[in-house]
Every structure is written in structure tokens, then in C-alpha cells.
N, C-alpha and C positions, 0 to 999 in steps of 0.2 A: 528537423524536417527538411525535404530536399526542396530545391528550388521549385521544380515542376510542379511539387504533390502544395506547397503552397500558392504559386499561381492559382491552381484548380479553387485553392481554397480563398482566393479573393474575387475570382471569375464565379462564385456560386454566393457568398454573401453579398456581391452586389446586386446581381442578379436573381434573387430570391425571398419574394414577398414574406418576410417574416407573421405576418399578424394572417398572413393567407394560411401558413403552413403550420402555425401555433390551432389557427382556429379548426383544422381539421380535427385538433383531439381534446381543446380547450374551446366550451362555451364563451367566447370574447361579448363581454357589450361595449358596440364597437363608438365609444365616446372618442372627444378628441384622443384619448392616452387607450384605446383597447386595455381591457381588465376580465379579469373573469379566476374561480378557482382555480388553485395550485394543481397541479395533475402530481406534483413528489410529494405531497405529504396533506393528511386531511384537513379540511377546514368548511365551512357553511359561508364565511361570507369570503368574495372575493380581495386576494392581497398579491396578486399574480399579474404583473401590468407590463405590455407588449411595445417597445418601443423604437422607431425607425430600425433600430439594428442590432438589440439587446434585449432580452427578456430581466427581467426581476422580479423574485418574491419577495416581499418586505415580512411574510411570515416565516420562511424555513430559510431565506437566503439566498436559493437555487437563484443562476443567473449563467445568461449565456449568448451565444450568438447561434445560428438557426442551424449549424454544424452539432454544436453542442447539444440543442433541443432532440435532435433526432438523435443521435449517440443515447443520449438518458433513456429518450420512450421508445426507441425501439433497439435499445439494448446492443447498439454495433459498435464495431471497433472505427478510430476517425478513416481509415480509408473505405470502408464499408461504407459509411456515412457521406463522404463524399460521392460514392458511387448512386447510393441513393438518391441524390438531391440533383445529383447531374441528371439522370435517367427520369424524374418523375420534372422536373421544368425545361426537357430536353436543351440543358445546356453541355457544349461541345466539352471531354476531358476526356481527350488523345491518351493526356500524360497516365492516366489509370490504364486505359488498352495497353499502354507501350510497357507499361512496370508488370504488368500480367503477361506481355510476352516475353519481355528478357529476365523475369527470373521464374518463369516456370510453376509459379506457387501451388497451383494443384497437383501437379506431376509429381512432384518436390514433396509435399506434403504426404501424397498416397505414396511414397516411395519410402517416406521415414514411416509411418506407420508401419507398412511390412518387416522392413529393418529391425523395429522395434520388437514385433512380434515372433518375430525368426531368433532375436538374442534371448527371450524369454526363455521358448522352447530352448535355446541351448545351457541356460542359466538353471533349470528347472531339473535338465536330465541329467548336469554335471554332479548335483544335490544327492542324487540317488545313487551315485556310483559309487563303490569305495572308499575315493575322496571323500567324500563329502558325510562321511561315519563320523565322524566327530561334530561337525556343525549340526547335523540329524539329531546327536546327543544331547547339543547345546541347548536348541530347540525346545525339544521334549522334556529338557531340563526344567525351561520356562514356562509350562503346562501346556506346550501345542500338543496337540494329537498329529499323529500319520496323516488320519483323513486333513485336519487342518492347516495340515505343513502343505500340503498340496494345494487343496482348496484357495487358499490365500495366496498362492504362486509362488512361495519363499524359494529364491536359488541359490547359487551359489557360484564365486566368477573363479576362475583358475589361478595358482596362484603366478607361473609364467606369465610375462609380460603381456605377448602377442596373440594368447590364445585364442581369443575372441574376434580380436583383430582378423588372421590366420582364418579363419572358420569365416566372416562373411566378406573376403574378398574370394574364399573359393565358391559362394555362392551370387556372386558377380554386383555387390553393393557397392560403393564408391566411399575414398576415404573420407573425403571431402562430408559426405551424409555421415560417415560414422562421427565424425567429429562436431556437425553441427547438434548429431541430436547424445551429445556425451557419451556414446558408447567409447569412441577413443580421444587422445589426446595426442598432440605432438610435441619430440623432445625440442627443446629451445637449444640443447648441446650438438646434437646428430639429424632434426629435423624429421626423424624416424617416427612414426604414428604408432604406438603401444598402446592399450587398452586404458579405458577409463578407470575403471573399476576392478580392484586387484586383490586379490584373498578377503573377501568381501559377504557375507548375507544380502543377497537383494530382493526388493520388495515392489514390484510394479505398482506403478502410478498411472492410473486410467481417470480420461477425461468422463463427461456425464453421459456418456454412449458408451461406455465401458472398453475404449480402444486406449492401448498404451500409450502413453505422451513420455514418460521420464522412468528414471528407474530412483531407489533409495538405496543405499548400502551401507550395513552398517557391520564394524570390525568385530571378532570376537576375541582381541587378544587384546595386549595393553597398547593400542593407537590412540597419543593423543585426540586425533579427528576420530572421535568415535563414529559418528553419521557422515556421510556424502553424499547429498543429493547430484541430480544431474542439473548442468546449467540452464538457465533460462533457453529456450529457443523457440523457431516459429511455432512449433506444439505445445510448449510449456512455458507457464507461467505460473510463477512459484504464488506471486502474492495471490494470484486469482484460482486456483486450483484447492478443490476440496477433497481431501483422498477421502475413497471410499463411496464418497456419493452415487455416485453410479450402481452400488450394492444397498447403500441404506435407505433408498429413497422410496422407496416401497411400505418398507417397516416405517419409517417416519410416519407414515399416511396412517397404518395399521395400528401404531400405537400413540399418537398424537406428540409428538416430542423429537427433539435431535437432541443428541449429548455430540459438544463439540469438545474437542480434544486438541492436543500440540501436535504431535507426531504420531507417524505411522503404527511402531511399536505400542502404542496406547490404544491406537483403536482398532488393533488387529487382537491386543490382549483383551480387549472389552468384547469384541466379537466371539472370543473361545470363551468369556463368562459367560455369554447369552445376555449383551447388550449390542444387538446388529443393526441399531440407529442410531451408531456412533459413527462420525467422519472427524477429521483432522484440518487442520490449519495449514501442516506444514512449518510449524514452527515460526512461523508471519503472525504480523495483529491481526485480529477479526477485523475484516472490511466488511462496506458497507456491501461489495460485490457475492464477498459469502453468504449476508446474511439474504440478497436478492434470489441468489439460488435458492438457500435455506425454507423463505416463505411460502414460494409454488409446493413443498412439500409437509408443511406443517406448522404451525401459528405457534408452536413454540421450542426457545433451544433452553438448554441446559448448558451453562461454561464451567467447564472440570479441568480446568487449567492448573499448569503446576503450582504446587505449595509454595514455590520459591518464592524470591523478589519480584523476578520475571515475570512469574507467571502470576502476583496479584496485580503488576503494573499494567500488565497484558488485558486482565479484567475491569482494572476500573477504566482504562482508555477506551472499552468495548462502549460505554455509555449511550457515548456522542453517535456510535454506530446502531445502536438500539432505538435511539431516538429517531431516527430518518425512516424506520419501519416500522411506526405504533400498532400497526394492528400483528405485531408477532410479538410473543410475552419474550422476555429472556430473562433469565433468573441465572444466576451463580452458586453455586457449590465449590465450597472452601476446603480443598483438602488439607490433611497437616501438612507442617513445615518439612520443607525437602522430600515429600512426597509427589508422585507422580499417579498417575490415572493406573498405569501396571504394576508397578509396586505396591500400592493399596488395596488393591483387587486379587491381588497374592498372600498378599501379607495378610489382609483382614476377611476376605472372603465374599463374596456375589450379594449377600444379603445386608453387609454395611453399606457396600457401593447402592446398592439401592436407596437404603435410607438414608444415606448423602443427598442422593440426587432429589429423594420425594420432598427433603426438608430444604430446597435451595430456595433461597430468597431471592426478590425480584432485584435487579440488575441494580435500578438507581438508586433502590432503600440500602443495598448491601452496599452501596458504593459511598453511597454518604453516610453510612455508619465507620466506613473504614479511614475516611480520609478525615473524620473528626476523630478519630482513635489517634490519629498520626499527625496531627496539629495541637499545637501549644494553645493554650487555651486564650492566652491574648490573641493570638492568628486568627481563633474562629470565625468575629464578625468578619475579615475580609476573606476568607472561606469561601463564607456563605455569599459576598457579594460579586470574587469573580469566577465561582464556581458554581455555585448549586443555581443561583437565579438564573444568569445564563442555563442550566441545564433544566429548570422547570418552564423558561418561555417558550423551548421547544416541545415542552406537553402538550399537544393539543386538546385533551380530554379535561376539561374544566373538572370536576370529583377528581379526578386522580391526580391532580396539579394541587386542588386542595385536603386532599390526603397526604400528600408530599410534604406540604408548607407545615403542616402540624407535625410530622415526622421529624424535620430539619429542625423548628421549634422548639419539640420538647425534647431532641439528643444536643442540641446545640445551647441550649440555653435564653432561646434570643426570642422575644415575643412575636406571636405570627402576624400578628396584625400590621410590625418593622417591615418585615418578609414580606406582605403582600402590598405594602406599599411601594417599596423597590421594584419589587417586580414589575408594578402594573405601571410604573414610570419605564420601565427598561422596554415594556410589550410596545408604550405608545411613543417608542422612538425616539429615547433622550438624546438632548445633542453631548457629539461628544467634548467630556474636558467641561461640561455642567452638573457641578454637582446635585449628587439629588437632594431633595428635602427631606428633612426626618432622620433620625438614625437608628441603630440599631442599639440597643441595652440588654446587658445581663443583670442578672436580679442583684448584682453588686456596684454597677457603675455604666455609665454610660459613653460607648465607645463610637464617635463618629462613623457615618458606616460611608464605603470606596465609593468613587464617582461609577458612575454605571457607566459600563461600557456600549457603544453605539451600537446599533446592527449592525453595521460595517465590520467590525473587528471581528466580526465573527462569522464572516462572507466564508465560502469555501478556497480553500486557496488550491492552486495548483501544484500537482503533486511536484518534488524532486528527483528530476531524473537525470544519467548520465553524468559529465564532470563532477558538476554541480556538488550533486548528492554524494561524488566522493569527497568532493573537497569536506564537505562536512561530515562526513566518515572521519577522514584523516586525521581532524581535528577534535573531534568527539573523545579519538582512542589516544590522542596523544598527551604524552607526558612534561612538565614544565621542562622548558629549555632545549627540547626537539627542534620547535620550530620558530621564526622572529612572526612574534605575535604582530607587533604594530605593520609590518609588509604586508600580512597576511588579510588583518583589518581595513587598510587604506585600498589596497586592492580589490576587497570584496566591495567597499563602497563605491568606489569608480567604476568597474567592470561587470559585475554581475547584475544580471536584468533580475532580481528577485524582488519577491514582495517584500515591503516593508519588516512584516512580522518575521519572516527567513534571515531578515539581516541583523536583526533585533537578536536572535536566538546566535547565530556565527558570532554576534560580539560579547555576547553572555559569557559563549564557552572561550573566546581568546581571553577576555577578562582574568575568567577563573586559572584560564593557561599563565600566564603574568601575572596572577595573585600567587603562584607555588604551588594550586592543586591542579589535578587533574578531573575534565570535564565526567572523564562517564563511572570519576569516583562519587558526583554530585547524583541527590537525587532527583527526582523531576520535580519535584517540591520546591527546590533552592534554583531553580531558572524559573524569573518571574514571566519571560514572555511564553512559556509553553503552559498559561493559561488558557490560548486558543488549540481549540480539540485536533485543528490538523497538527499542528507543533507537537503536542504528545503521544501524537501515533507515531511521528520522525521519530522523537526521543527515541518510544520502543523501539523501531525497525536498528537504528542507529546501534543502542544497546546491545540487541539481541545479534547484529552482525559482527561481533569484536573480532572474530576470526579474518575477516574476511580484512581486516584493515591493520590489523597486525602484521607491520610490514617490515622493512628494514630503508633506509634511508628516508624519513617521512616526508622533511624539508624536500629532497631532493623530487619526490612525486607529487609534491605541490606544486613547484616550480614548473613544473612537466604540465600540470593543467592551466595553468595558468597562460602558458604560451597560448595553447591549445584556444582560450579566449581570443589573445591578445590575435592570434591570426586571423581568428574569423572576426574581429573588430576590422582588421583590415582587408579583408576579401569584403565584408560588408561597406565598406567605402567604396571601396575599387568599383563594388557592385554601382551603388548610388552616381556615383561620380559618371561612371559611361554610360547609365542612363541619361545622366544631365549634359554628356556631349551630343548624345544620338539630337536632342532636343535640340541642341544650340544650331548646331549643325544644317539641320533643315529648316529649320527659323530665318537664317541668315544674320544671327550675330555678331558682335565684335568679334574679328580674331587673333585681339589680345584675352579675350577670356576665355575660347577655345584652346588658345597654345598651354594658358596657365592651367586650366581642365589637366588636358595633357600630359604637362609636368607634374604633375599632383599624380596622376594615375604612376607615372613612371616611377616616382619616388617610393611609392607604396609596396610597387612590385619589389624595386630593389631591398625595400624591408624586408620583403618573403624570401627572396632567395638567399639573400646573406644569413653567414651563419649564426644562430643566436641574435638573428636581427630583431626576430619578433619576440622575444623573452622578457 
């Protein structure tokens, strides 16, 4: 976050009545602590409590500051959100006017949209030419129709470098725009800007207003990198983007149902069976933000996720995301192993794919059927105490919490009445590191059952972004003796501002790095801290990126991030530090502790500029 856009954002949380701004959309009774229902998730009695400068639910969790409140209920991005809360308590935030005039973002925005729209049309008419006789073949190989190879926008990029390139500088686009929104790329040998996408099938990616944001492309020959999507930019965002949506939302409505899918391929081939309330992922876990879109259009999804490992990891981490939106069913369908939503649909035909999806079971039965298929049966009481309880206290529907409890019961072995005692200690807030009373027994012995975990530990954490999240990429996909586990560890503990549970999960996988194996050879089973739901959605993302962290000198681009900290640790002094002289300064303090101020700042600097100072 830049300086500016955080000032704004302490000049608006001080200056903004929290419990005035909760209460426009939350009933508060305004006691000493303001309280009133949860506005995320249902409930009848209030557990939703407003305080000087932080909201908290002690039923779902949600918690925030009055930034955060408006981001969730009215659905913005954080500088939208500040703009909001400046404009509606007419507080002054220049820095918002000044970032909307020097980078242009509308102008900029409607300028990649046409770009994008103009490579389509060029992508779409290369497909029908000549060229493009074999990929046509490919196609039709796959059961698209003519009308459907159209209809769906399937193109085709050249296979010369520049061709595209070439084609929108003579229509006067800027390279600068080709490269943010991935139509090109530049070499790092010659600095030359050559096409993104290069003897390629591509597959547009429209936002929920049906205007291009990205492209997909996938190879037809033997390319390692079979798919390429385009990079994240200001129009696209991989994790929050639903392909298709924009086309199924309709049908959604008309037949009461989404079938969510991986990839494009999937549910472009489920659209030529005559399944056209299928959207995709994009190959990301289902968030909680898909399934927001998902609800305005229909109270229930269908997960047709691949047969692989991935893709049941992908479904049972979906859970935690089903939970946050009780009033939308979601149920799972299992295809076979190493089966996909298109292969299956080819291979077996429109009317199995049906009765897949009519016979899919509801999300947390099929979830906790699979994850006691895949536990040693000594493992299952602590299973059931830091997984399934946690996932029934977030039931809010009293019958379906106790439909659950007999479910988990009589596949687990473990008497309900154990079950619902844990539980209703874990509901009323046990402390943590107390164990609970009771235990849990199978009909052969009696197995102490886990201390419950606090509400706390199951707070939301904040996502992983930037360095960060690569350093735990790096480490994820590395192999023993790449990297020095203990620098790696010691550094993450002194430096990194993460939650507790992120640092818990980084020393898992260095562990396992120093024990011989390798971290993303482990399943998410064998890392006890990715019992909390945000940790195994990491896991997935971590997992499913391998490409992207398959590198070559590992150590060496760890090192690289690490500096990367260690400067902004000192630009963050530097910062602190000349605050604290502007202060002395007009005060009229010593000035021996001015000169030492001083020297301190200089020192800091000379870290920055020497070579390797800050590493």
C-alpha cells in the first residue's frame, strides 16, 4: 500500500463513527458495547458487537475495521471503499483525486477494453483462414460445431512472433497497453515487444457484462505449458473471475442450478452437450467471491471438479466456502479418476453427465464421507474434533447441524451424543489450551478427544499477497538441499509481519524441507496447521501454481525477496525516525537527541545505497 492511499486510510478510521456507519445496515441496541445481528451470515439472536474501532462476530468470525465493513456490504474494491467513506463523512482524500489523475484509470481501462476487442476480431478471422484448416480440424475433432466454434469466439494467434503486435500498432494502440493487458510481452534479451500468445487456440474471457478482460490459450501440439492464460491486470483477476458467467446467468435462473467447472475447455464442452449453466474457476479454488456472484443467480451450484487429487482437494476445501453462504445448496459430483468434465462428457455421453450431476451429494456429507475414507481409523476422533466440529458450529440451521452430527456418528463410529457435546463447548466459546470434558469412543475403546479450538483460531486471516506469497511458493515446490532451511526459518520469524497460523504452516514445510522430503510431495493431511480453512485454500493455490515456481536458482530468489523486506524495514525507520525529528524539532528539544536522530537516519540511508547493504 502506498503512503498516500494509507494516510487516507487512517485520516477515515479516525474520523469515522463506526457504530453510526454499522448501524445504517445493522439493527445495533445501542448498550454500553452496540450489538445487533450479523449482516454475513444468518442467525436470530444477536452475536455481531461494534466496538470504538472494530466490528466482531463471535458467530461466523467476520471482523473488521469500518474500511473493511463497507468493502464486504457493498461489495468494493479497498480504494473504492475509501472513496466511499471520504465522500459520505466529507472527509478531505486529495491522494484519491491525484491517483485518478496521474494514472488515467478510466481512460486506461476503456482503451484496454477496445484493444482487447480489436485482437479478438483479429484472433477469430485468422481461425478461418487457410491457416487456421487444421485447428478448425482439431476442434471439430473435439465435437465443436462450425456454428460453435464461432459462437464461443475460439481463434487463433499467428504463429510469427509480431503478428499481432504489428496489426495493433498500425491501428494506433500503445505497447505499453499491449503488454499490460498480455496481448504482448517484452524480450528481456533485445527489449523487443513480440506477442503474447503464439500458435495458440484462444478462448476469451468476459467479465459479467460480457466485455473482454483476458484471453485463454491453449497449444495443440506437444507443449509442455499446454494452457496460458493472460496475466493478472487492472481488468483481470484470475482468482475472482468466473468464465462464462456473463452467458450462464440467465440459464442459471431458468433452470435453478450452476455446474461449476475448472477450466474453460470444460465448460465450453458442457455448453456443446447442452449444459449452458456451466462457468469455470479458471483453474483457482472456489472462493467465497465466486460463490457471491453465484447466489444473485441461483440457490444452488453443482462442483464437477476434476477426478484428480486436485481436483478432490479443490472440493473438499470448497466446504469452508459453502459455509459463509447457507442459504445456496452446493452439492459435489465425483467424477472418475483422471477424468475431467470434457473427457467424460465425450467419452460417456450428455445423459451419464446428467445423472452425475442429479445424484451429487451435498458438499459437507460428501466431504466428511471422503476425508474418513482417507483417515486411519485411530486419526478419526481427532478428525472429527479439528475438522468436522469446527465445520458444524458454522451451521447455522439447528436440523441440518443435527442431521450432520448423526451423519459424522454413524460413518465415524463415534456416539453423537460425544459430537454434540464438543460441539456445544466449542459454540460457547472454550478457552483456548482447555481441554474439553468428555471424550469421544468407538464401540471398541475409548479415545480422549483434542482440546477445542478457540474461536480465535478460526478468525479470517488475511489473504497472502506479493513477496510474501512467493516466498511460500518457493518453498512449497522446493526440494531438500535447494535451499538453508534454518536462514530461511529465522528470517521468516524476525521479518515477516504474518499471522501466527502463516508462520506455523512456512515452518511445517522447512521442517519437512530438513527432514529429506519435499513439501508439495506432503499431503494436506500431513501439515497439522492447515487445519484452519484459510491454510487449505493456500495449500490448493500453492499446489495448483507449481509451474509458476519451478524455477531455477531457488536460494538465489529468495534471497532477492528477502532484501526486498529488509529495505522496506529500513525505509520504514527512516520513515518513523523523521517523523520523530519534525516533532523534536519544533518542541525545542535537546540537541543531543536531535543530532543522534540524525545520525541514525544517515546511517540507515548509507544501508540503502551500499551494495548489498540491505541483504
Amino acid at each position: 500500500m502506498s503512503g498516500s492511499l494509507d494516510d487516507v486510510k487512517q485520516r477515515i478510521l479516525t474520523r469515522v463513527p463506526l457504530a453510526d456507519l454499522v448501524g445504517e445496515t445493522v439493527q445495533l441496541d445501542r448498550g454500553t458495547t452496540p450489538k445487533g445481528c450479523c449482516p454475513f451470515h444468518a442467525e436470530k439472536s444477536g452475536s455481531f458487537y461494534v466496538y470504538p474501532n472494530r466490528y466482531y462476530c463471535y458467530g461466523c468470525k467476520a471482523g473488521g475495521d469500518a474500511i473493511e465493513f463497507v468493502r464486504k456490504t457493498q461489495g468494493l474494491g479497498f480504494v473504492e471503499a475509501l472513496r466511499f467513506l471520504a465522500g459520505r463523512y466529507n472527509i478531505e482524500a486529495t491522494e484519491l483525486d491525484e491517483a485518478d489523475r496521474q494514472f488515467g484509470r478510466q481512460k486506461e481501462e476503456a482503451s484496454l477494453f477496445e484493444m482487447l476487442a480489436v485482437a479478438q476480431d483479429y484472433f477469430s478471422e485468422l481461425l478461418w483462414t487457410p491457416a487456421g484448416e487444421e485447428t478448425r480440424a482439431y476442434l471439430t475433432g473435439r465435437g465443436y460445431s462450425a456454428d460453435s466454434i464461432k459462437d464461443y469466439g475460439f481463434g487463433l494467434t499467428p504463429e510469427e512472433s509480431f503478428g499481432l503486435v504489428r496489426f495493433l500498432r498500425s491501428k494506433n494502440f500503445r505497447e505499453a497497453d499491449m503488454i499490460e493487458a498480455s496481448l504482448a510481452t517484452k524480450s528481456t534479451r533485445d527489449n523487443r515487444t513480440f506477442d503474447f500468445f503464439r500458435s495458440r487456440i484462444t478462448i476469451p474471457i468476459r467479465d459479467g457484462q460480457g466485455r473482454i478482460i483476458a484471453f485463454g490459450g491453449r497449444t495443440t501440439d506437444n507443449n509442455p505449458a499446454k494452457y496460458l492464460n493472460s496475466r493478472d491486470s487492472v481488468l483481470f483477476d484470475k482468482s475472482n473471475t468466473l468464465y462464462g458467467f456473463d452467458r450462464a446467468r440467465k440459464v442459471m435462473r431458468q433452470r435453478g442450478r450452476a455446474i461449476l467447472v475448472e477450466g474453460y475447455m470444460d465448460t465450453l464442452q458442457l455448453w456443446q452437450s447442452g449444459f449452458p449453466e456451466t462457468v469455470a474457476c479458471l483453474g483457482t479454488s472456489f472462493t467465497e467471491y465466486h460463490l457471491k456472484q453465484l447466489k444473485h443467480a441461483t440457490s444452488k451450484v453443482v462442483l464437477l471438479l476434476d477426478g484428480d487429487e486436485a481436483g478432490q482437494r479443490a472440493t473438499l476445501a470448497a466446504v469452508n466456502v459453502a459455509l459463509s453462504a447457507p442459504d445456496v445448496h452446493v452439492v459435489a459430483a465425483k467424477l472418475p479418476h483422471k477424468e475431467d468434465p470434457d473427457s467424460f462428457v465425450r467419452k460417456n455421453g450428455v445423459d451419464a453427465l446428467e445423472d452425475l450431476c442429479s445424484k451429487a451429494e451435498d458438499l459437507l456429507d460428501f466431504a466428511i464421507r471422503e476425508k474418513l475414507t482417507q483417515t486411519h481409523g485411530l486419526a478419526i476422533p481427532e478428525l472429527v474434533s479439528k475438522e468436522f466440529i469446527p465445520w458444524l458450529s458454522k451451521v447455522p440451521d439447528r436440523m441440518q447441524r443435527s442431521y450432520l452430527m448423526g451423519r459424522i456418528a454413524t460413518l465415524a463410529g463415534i456416539p453423537s451424543s460425544d459430537i454434540e457435546l464438543s460441539l456445544n463447548q466449542l459454540m460457547r466459546g472454550a478457552v483456548a489450551g482447555k481441554p474439553i470434558a468428555g471424550s469421544m469412543q468407538t464401540s471398541e475403546n475409548k479415545i480422549p478427544v483434542q482440546k477445542a479450538a478457540s474461536p480465535d483460531r478460526y478468525r479470517k486471516l488475511k489473504s497472502l499477497t506479493g513477496p510474501i506469497y512467493e516466498i511460500f511458493g518457493l518453498v512449497m515446490h522446493a526440494n531438500p538441499g535447494e535451499i538453508d532451511t534454518e536462514t530461511v526459518s529465522g528470517f521468516a520469524s524476525s521479518h515477516l509481519q504474518i499471522e501466527p497460523e502463516y508462520l506455523e504452516f512456512l515452518r511445517e514445510m522447512l521442517a519437512t524441507l530438513a527432514g529429506g522430503n519435499a513439501p508439495a510431495e506432503r499431503t494436506i493431511g500431513q501439515f497439522r496447521s492447515t487445519v484452519h480453512p484459510d491454510l487449505v485454500r493456500l495449500y490448493d493455490q500453492l499446489i495448483l501454481a507449481k509451474k509458476a515456481f519451478a524455477v531455477a536458482g531457488r536460494a538465489a530468489s529468495i534471497i532477492k525477496l528477502f532484501r526486498h523486506f529488509e529495505e522496506h524495514r529500513i525505509r520504514t525507520s527512516i520513515h518513523t525516525l523523521k517523523t520523530e525529528l519534525s516533532r523534536l524539532t519544533t518542541s525545542g528539544a535537546d540537541e543531543q537527541d536531535i543530532r543522534q536522530i540524525m545520525k541514525n537516519i544517515m546511517d540507515l540511508n548509507r544501508q540503502l545505497s551500499s551494495p548489498g547493504g540491505s541483504a
